[in-house]
C-alpha positions in Angstrom: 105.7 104.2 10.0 102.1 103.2 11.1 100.7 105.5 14.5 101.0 103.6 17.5 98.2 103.8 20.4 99.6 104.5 23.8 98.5 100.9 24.7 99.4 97.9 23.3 98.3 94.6 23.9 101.0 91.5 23.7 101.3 88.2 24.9 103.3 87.4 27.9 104.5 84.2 29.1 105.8 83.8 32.6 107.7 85.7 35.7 108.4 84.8 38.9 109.5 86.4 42.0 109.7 85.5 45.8 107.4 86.8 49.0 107.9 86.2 52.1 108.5 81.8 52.2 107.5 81.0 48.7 108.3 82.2 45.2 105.7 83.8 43.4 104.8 82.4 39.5 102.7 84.7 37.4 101.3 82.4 34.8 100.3 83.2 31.2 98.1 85.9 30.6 98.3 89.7 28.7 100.4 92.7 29.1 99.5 95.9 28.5 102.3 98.5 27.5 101.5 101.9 28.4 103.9 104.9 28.1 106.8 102.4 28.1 105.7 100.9 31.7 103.9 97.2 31.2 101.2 96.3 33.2 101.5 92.5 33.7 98.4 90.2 33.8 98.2 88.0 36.9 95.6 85.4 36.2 96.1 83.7 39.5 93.8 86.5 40.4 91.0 86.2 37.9 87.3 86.2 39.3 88.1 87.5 42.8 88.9 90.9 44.8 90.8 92.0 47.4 88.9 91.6 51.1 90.5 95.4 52.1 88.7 97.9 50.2 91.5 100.1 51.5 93.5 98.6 49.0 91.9 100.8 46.3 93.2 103.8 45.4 89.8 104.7 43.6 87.4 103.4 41.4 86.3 104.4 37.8 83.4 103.6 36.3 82.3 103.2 32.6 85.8 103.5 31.4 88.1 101.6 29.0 90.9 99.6 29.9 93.1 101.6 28.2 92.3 104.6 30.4 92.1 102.2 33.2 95.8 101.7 32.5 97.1 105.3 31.6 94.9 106.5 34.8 97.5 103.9 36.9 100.7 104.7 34.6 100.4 108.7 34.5 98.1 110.1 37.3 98.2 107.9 40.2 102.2 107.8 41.4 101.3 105.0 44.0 99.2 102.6 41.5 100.9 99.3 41.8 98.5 97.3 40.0 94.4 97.8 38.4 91.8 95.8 38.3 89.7 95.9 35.4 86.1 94.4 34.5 85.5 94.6 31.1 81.7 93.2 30.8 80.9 96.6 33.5 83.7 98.8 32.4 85.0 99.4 36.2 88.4 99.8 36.9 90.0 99.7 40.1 93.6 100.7 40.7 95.7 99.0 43.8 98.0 100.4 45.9 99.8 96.7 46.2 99.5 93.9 44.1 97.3 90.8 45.3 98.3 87.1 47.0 96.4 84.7 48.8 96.3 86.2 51.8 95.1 89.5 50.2 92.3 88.3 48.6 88.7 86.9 49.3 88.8 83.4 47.7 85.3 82.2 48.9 83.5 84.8 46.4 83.9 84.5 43.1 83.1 87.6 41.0 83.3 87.3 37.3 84.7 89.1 34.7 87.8 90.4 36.8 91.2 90.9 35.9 94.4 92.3 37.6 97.7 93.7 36.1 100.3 94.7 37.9 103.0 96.7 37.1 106.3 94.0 37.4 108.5 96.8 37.7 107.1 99.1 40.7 109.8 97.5 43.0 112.9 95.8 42.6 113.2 91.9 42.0 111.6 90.2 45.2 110.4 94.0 46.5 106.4 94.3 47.4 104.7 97.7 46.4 102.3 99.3 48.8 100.9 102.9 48.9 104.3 104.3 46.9 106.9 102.0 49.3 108.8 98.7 48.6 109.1 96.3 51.3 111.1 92.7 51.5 110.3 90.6 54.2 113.6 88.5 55.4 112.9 85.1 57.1 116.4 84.9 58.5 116.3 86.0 62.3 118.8 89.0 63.1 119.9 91.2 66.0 118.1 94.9 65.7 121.1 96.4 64.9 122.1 93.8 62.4 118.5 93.8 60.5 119.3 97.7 60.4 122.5 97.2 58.5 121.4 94.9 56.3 118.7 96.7 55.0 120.6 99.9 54.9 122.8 97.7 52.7 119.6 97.6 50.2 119.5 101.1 50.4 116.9 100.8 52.6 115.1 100.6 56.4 113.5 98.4 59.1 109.7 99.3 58.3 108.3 102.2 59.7 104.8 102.2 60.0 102.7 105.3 59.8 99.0 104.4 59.2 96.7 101.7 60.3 96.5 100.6 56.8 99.8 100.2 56.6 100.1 98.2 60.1 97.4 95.5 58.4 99.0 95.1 55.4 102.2 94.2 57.3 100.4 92.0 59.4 98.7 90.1 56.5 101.8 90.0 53.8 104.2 89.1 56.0 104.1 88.5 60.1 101.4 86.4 59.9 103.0 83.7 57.5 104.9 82.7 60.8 102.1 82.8 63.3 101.0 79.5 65.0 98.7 79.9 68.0 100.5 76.7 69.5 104.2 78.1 69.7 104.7 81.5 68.7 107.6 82.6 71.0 109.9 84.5 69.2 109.5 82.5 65.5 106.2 85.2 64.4 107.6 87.6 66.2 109.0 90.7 63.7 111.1 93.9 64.4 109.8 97.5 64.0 112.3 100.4 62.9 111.8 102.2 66.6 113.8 102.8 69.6 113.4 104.6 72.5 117.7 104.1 72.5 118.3 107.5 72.2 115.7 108.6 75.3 114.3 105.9 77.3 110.8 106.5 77.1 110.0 108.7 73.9 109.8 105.9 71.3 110.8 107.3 67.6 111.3 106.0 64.5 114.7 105.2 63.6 115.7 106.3 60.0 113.3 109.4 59.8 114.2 110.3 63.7 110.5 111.4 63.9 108.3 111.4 66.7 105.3 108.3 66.5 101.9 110.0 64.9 100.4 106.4 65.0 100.9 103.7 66.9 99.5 100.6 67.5 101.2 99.7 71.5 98.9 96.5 73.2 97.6 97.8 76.3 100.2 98.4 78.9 103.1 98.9 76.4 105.8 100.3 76.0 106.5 98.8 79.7 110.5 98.6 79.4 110.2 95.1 81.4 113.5 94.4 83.1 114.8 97.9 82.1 116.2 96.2 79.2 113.2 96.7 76.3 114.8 99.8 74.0 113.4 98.4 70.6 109.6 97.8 69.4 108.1 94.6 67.6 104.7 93.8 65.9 103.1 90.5 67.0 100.3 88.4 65.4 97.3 88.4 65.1 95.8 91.8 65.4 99.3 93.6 64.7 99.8 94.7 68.2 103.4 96.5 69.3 105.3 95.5 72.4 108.8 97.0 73.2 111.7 94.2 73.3 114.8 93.7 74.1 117.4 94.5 71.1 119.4 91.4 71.5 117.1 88.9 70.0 117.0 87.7 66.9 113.9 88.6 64.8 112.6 88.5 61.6 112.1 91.8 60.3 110.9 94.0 57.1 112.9 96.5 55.0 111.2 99.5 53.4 111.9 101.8 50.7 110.6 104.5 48.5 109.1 103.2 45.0 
C-alpha cells in the first residue's frame, strides 16, 4: 500500500448549517484532511480578512499549507479555522470561523483562502477561542433559557474577556438591533445573577466572582428592587442588570 502524506487534498461539495436568523451554505471549494480532522474550504470568504485582528491566533510566515494545517490540527487546541495565502506563504489560524459581519468586505486582498474545521462544534454550534456557542432567537424567561441550554449540555454565555464581549456583540446581539425600536427585541440575556446576594453579581454555572465586566455607567442599579439578572445591549455591548421575568433572547456556551 502506497505512503500516505498527513494531508490530503479532495474535492468537497456542499454543507450547510444555521447562525443566528439564517442558514449558513458553504459552497464548493477543497478540503484538506489532516490527522483524520478536515479542514473545510469556505469560498464565500475568498479575497478578504477578518476586521478583528484579535481573531488570530497567530500568524506564520513562509510556510506551506500543509503545515499551515497540521499547526491548526495538532498545536493550537482552540484553532477553529486558517487562513492561508499561497502566492506569500502566510498562514493565519482563527479562533472562530468567518461571516459577514466578521469580515471587512470593502477590501479585497487576493490570494486568500479560509478553511474551517466543520467539526469544532456541534451541528448549528459557533467555535470561538476553544467554546461553542448557539444563539436562540426564541425569547425565554432567565430561568427557562437556563434549562434549555443546560438541556444541550450546556450554559447562558459567560463572558470573560473583552474579546469575547465583541464577538458576542457582532455574531449574534447585533442581528436584532434597530436604532428605531429596540426595546426588548435586541436585547440578550447574560449567565449572571446577583440572585444569590443582592449586589455581588456572579456568573451563574461557574459560581465565580466577575474578573471583567462590561456594566454602562451607573449599572448594576437594581431599579425597582426587582433587577437580579444581567443583559448585553447593542451597540457597544454594554451590560445593564434586568429584571428576570422577561423574555429574552439569549446565547448557550460550551466547551469545544
Amino acid at each position: 500500500m502506497p505512503s500516505l502524506s498527513p494531508l490530503h487534498a479532495v474535492f468537497f461539495s456542499v454543507i450547510v448549517w444555521h447562525t443566528g436568523m439564517n442558514s449558513v451554505h458553504v459552497s464548493a471549494g477543497t478540503a484538506l484532511t489532516v490527522q483524520n480532522v478536515r479542514l473545510v474550504e469556505d469560498v464565500r470568504f475568498t479575497d478578504v480578512l477578518p476586521s478583528n485582528e484579535n481573531y488570530y491566533i497567530k500568524s506564520l510566515e513562509n510556510v506551506s499549507i500543509t503545515m499551515c494545517a497540521l499547526q491548526c490540527v495538532t498545536h493550537l487546541p482552540h484553532c477553529a479555522a486558517i487562513l492561508y495565502n499561497g502566492g506569500e506563504g502566510t498562514c493565519r489560524p482563527l479562533k472562530t470561523h468567518l461571516n459577514e459581519n466578521l469580515v471587512d468586505n470593502k477590501s479585497v486582498k487576493k490570494g486568500w483562502k479560509l478553511f474551517i474545521n466543520d467539526k469544532a462544534c456541534d451541528d448549528q454550534w459557533i467555535p470561538f477561542n476553544g467554546h461553542c456557542y448557539l444563539f436562540h432567537e426564541t425569547k425565554a424567561k432567565m430561568e427557562d433559557a437556563e434549562t434549555q441550554c443546560a438541556q444541550q449540555n450546556a450554559y447562558v454565555v459567560e463572558i470573560e474577556t473583552s474579546e469575547e464581549n465583541t464577538w458576542i456583540l457582532e455574531n449574534f446581539v447585533q442581528l436584532y438591533y434597530n436604532s428605531d425600536q429596540c426595546y426588548l427585541e435586541c436585547w440578550s440575556w447574560i449567565g449572571l445573577s446577583d440572585r444569590q446576594k443582592e449586589g455581588v453579581f456572579t456568573w451563574i454555572h461557574q459560581n465565580s466572582n466577575v474578573t471583567w465586566n462590561n456594566w454602562y455607567p451607573g449599572e448594576p442599579n437594581n431599579a425597582h428592587s426587582i433587577q437580579d439578572c444581567a443583559i448585553m445591549m447593542p451597540p457597544f455591548g454594554d451590560w445593564y442588570d434586568h429584571e428576570c421575568l422577561d423574555c429574552l433572547v439569549y446565547t448557550c456556551e460550551k466547551s469545544m
